[in-house]
N, CA, C and O atoms as a GROMACS GRO file, in nm:
protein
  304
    1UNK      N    1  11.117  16.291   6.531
    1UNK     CA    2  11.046  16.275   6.658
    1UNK      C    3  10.911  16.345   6.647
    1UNK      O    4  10.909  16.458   6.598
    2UNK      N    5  10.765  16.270   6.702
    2UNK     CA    6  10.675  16.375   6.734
    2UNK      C    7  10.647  16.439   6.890
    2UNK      O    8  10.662  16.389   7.001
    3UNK      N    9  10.601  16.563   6.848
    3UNK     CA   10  10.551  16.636   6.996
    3UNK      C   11  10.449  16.703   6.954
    3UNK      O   12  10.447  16.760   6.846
    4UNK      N   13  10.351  16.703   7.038
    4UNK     CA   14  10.242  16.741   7.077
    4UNK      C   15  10.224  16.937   7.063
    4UNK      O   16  10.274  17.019   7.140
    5UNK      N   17  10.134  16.965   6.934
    5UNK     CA   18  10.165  17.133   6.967
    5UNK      C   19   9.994  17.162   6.947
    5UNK      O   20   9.923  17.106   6.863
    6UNK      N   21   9.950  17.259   7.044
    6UNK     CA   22   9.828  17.305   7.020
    6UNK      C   23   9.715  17.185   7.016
    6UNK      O   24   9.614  17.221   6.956
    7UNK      N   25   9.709  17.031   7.073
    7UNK     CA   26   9.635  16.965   7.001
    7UNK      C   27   9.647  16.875   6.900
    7UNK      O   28   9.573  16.776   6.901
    8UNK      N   29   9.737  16.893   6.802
    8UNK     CA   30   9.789  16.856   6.680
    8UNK      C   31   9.939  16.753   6.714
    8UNK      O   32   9.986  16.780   6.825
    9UNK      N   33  10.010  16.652   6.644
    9UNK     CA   34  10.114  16.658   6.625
    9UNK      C   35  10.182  16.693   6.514
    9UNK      O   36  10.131  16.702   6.402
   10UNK      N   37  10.338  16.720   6.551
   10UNK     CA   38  10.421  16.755   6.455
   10UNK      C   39  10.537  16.631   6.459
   10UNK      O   40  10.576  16.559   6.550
   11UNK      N   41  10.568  16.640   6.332
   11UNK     CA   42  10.706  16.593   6.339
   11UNK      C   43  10.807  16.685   6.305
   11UNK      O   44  10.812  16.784   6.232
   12UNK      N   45  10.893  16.620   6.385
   12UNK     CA   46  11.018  16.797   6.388
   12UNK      C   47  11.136  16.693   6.394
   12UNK      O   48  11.132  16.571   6.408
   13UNK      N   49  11.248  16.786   6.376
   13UNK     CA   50  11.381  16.699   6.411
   13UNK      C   51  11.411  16.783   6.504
   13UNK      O   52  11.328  16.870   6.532
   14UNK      N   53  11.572  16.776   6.591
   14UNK     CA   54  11.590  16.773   6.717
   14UNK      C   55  11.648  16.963   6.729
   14UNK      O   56  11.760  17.004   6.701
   15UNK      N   57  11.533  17.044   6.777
   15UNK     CA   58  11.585  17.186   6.824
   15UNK      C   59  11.515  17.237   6.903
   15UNK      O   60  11.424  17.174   6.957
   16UNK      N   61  11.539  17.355   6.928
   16UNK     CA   62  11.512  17.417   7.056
   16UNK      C   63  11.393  17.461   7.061
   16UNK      O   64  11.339  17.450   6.951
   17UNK      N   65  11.317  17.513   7.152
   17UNK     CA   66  11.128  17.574   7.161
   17UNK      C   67  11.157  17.690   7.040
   17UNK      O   68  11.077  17.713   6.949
   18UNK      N   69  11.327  17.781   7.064
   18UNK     CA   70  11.309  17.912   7.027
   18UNK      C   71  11.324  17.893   6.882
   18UNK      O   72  11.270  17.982   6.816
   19UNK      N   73  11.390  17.786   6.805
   19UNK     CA   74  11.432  17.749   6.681
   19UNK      C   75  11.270  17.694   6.631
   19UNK      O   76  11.230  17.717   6.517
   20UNK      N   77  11.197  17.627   6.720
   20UNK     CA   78  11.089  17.554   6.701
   20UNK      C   79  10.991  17.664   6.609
   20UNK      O   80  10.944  17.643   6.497
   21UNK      N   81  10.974  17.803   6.706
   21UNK     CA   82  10.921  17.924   6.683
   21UNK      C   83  10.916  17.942   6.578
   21UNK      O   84  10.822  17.944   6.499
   22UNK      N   85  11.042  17.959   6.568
   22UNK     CA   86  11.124  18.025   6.403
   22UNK      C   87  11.050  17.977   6.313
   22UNK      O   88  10.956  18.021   6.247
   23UNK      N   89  11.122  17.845   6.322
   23UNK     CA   90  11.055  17.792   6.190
   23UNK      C   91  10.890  17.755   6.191
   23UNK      O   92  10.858  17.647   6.142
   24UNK      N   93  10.809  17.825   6.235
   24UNK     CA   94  10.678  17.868   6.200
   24UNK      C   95  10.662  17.994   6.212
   24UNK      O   96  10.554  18.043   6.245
   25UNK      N   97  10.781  18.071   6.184
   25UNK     CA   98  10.750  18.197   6.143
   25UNK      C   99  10.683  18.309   6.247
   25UNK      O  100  10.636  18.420   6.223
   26UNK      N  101  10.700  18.227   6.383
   26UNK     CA  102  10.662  18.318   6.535
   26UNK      C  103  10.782  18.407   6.575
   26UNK      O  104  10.900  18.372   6.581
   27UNK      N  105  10.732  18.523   6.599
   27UNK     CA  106  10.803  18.576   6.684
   27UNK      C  107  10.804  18.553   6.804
   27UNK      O  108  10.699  18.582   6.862
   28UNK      N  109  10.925  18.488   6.894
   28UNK     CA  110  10.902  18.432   7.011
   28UNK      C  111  10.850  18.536   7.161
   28UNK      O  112  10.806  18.497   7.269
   29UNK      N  113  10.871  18.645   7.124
   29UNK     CA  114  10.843  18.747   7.199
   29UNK      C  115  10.697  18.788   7.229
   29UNK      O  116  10.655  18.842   7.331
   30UNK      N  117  10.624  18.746   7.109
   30UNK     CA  118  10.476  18.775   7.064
   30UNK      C  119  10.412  18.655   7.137
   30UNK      O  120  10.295  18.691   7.150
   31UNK      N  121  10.421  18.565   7.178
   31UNK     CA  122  10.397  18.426   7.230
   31UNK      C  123  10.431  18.323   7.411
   31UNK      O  124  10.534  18.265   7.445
   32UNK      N  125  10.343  18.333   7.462
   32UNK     CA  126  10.360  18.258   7.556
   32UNK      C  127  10.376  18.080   7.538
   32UNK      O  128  10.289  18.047   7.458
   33UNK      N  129  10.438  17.982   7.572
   33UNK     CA  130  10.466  17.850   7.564
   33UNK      C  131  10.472  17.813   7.686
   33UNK      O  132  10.542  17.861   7.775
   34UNK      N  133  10.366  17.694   7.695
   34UNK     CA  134  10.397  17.632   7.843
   34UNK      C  135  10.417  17.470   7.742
   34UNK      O  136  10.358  17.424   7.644
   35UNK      N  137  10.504  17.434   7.809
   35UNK     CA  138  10.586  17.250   7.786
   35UNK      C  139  10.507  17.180   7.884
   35UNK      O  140  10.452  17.253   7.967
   36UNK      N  141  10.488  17.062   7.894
   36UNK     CA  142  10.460  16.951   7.952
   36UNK      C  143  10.375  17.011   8.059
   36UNK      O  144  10.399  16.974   8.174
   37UNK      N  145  10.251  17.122   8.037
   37UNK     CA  146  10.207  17.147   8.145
   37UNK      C  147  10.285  17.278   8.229
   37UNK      O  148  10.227  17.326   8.326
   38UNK      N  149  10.394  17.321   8.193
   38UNK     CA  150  10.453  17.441   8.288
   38UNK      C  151  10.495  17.555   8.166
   38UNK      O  152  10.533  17.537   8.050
   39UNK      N  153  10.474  17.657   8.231
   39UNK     CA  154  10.469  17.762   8.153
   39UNK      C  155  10.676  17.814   8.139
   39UNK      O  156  10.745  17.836   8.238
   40UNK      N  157  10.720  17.818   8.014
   40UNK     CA  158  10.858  17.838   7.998
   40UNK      C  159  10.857  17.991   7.983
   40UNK      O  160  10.788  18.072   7.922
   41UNK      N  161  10.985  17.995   8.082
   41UNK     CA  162  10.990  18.154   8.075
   41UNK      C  163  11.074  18.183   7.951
   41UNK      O  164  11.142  18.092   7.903
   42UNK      N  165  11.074  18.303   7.898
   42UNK     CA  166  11.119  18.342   7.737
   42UNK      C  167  11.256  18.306   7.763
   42UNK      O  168  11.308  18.243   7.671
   43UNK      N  169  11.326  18.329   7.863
   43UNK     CA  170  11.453  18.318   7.858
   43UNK      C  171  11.533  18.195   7.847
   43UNK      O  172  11.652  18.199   7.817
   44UNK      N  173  11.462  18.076   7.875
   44UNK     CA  174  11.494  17.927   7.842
   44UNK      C  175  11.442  17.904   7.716
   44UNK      O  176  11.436  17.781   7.707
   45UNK      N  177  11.402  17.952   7.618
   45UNK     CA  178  11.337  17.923   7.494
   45UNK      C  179  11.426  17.842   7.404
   45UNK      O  180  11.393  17.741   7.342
   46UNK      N  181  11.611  17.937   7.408
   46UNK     CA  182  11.671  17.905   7.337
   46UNK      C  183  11.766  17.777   7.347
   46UNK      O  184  11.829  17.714   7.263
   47UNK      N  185  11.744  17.762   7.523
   47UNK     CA  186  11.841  17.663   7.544
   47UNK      C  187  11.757  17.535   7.589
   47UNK      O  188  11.819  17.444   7.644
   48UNK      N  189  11.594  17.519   7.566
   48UNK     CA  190  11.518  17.369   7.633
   48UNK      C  191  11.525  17.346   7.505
   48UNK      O  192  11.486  17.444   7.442
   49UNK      N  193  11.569  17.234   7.423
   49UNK     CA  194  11.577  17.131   7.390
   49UNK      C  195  11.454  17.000   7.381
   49UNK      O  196  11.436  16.902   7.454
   50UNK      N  197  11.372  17.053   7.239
   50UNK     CA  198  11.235  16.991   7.235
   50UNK      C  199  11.264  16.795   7.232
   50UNK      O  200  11.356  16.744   7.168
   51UNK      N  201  11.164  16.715   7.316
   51UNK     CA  202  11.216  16.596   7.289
   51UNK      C  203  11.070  16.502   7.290
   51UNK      O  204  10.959  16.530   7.335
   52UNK      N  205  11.117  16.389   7.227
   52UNK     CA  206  10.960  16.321   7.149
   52UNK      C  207  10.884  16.308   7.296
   52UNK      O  208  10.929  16.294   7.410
   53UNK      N  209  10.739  16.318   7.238
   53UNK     CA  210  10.648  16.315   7.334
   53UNK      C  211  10.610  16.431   7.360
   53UNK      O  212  10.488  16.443   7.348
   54UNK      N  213  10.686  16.566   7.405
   54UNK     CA  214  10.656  16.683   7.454
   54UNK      C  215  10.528  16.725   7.431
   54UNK      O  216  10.464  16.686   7.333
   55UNK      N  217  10.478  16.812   7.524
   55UNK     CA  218  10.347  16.868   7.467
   55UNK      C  219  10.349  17.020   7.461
   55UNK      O  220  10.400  17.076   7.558
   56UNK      N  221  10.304  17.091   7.368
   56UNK     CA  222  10.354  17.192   7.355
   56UNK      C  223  10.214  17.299   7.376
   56UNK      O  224  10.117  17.241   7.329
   57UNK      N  225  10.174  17.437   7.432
   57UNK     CA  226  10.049  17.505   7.388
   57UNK      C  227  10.141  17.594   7.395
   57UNK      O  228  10.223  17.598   7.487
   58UNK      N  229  10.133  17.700   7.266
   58UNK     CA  230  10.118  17.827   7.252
   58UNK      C  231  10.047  17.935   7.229
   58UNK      O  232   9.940  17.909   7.174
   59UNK      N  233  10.062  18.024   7.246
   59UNK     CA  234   9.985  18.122   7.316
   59UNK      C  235   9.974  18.261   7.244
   59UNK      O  236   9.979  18.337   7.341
   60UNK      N  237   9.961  18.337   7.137
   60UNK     CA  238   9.982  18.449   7.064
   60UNK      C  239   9.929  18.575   7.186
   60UNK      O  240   9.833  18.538   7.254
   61UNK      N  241   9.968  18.680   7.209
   61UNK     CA  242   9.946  18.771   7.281
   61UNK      C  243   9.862  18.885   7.152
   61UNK      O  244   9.916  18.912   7.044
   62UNK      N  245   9.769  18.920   7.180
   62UNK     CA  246   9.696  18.977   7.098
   62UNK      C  247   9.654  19.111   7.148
   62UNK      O  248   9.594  19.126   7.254
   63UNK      N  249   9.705  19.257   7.030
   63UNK     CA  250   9.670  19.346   7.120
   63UNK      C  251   9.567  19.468   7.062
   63UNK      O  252   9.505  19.480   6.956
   64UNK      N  253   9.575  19.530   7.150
   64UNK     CA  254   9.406  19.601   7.111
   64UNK      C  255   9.374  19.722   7.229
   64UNK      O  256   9.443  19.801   7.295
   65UNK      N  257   9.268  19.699   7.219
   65UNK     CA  258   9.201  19.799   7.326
   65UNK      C  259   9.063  19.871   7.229
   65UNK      O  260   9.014  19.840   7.120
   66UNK      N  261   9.038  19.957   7.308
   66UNK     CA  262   8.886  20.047   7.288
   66UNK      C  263   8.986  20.156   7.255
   66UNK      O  264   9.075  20.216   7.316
   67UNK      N  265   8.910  20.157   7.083
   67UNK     CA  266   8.917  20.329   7.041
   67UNK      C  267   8.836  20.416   7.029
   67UNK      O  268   8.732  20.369   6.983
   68UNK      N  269   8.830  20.514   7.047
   68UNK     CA  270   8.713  20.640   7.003
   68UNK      C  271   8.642  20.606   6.940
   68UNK      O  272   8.691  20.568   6.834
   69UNK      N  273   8.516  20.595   6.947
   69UNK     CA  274   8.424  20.610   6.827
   69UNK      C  275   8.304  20.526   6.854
   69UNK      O  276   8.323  20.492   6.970
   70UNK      N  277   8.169  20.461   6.808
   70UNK     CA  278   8.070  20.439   6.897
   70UNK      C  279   8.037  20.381   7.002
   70UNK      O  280   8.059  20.261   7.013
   71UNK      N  281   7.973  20.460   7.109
   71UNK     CA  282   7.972  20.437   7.227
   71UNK      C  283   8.062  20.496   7.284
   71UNK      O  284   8.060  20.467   7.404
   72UNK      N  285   8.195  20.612   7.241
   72UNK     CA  286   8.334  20.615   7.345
   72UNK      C  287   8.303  20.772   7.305
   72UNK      O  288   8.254  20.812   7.200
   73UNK      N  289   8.348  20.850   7.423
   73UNK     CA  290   8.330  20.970   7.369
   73UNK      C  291   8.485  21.033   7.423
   73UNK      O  292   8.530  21.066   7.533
   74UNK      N  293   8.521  21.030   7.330
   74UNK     CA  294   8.673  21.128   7.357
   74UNK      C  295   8.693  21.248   7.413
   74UNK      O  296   8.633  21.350   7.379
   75UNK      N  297   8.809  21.237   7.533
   75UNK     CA  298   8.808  21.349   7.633
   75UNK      C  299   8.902  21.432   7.556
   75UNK      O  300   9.006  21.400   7.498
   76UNK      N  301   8.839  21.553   7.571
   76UNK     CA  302   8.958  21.668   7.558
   76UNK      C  303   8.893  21.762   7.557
   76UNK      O  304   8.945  21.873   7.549
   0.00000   0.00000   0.00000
């Protein structure tokens, strides 16, 4: 079957968003997924059931912030 991921299609055979993950090597925790337009909460990951057509965007959570050093002057 294909579905729609990021723009791109894939062809996949028949598993779940959270199996989908896997096998690209995502940690599903690290990642937001919205399906057909609606954002899936982590906890249905394992049990929605990807099916042809779907459209998929994921989302990597990326983390960071401002450290010390030019421009930052560290309190203490």
């Amino acid at each position: 079957m294909q579905i729609l991921v990021n723009g791109e299609t894939a062809d996949i055979g028949e598993m779940s968003v959270h199996q989908y993950l896997e096998s690209l090597a995502i940690d599903p925790q690290r990642v937001a997924v919205e399906l057909n337009l609606d954002i899936l909460p982590k906890g249905e990951y394992g049990q929605t059931l990807l099916k042809d057509g779907d459209r998929l965007e994921i989302v990597h959570f990326v983390g960071g912030g401002n450290k010390p050093g030019k421009g930052h002057k560290a309190k203490g």
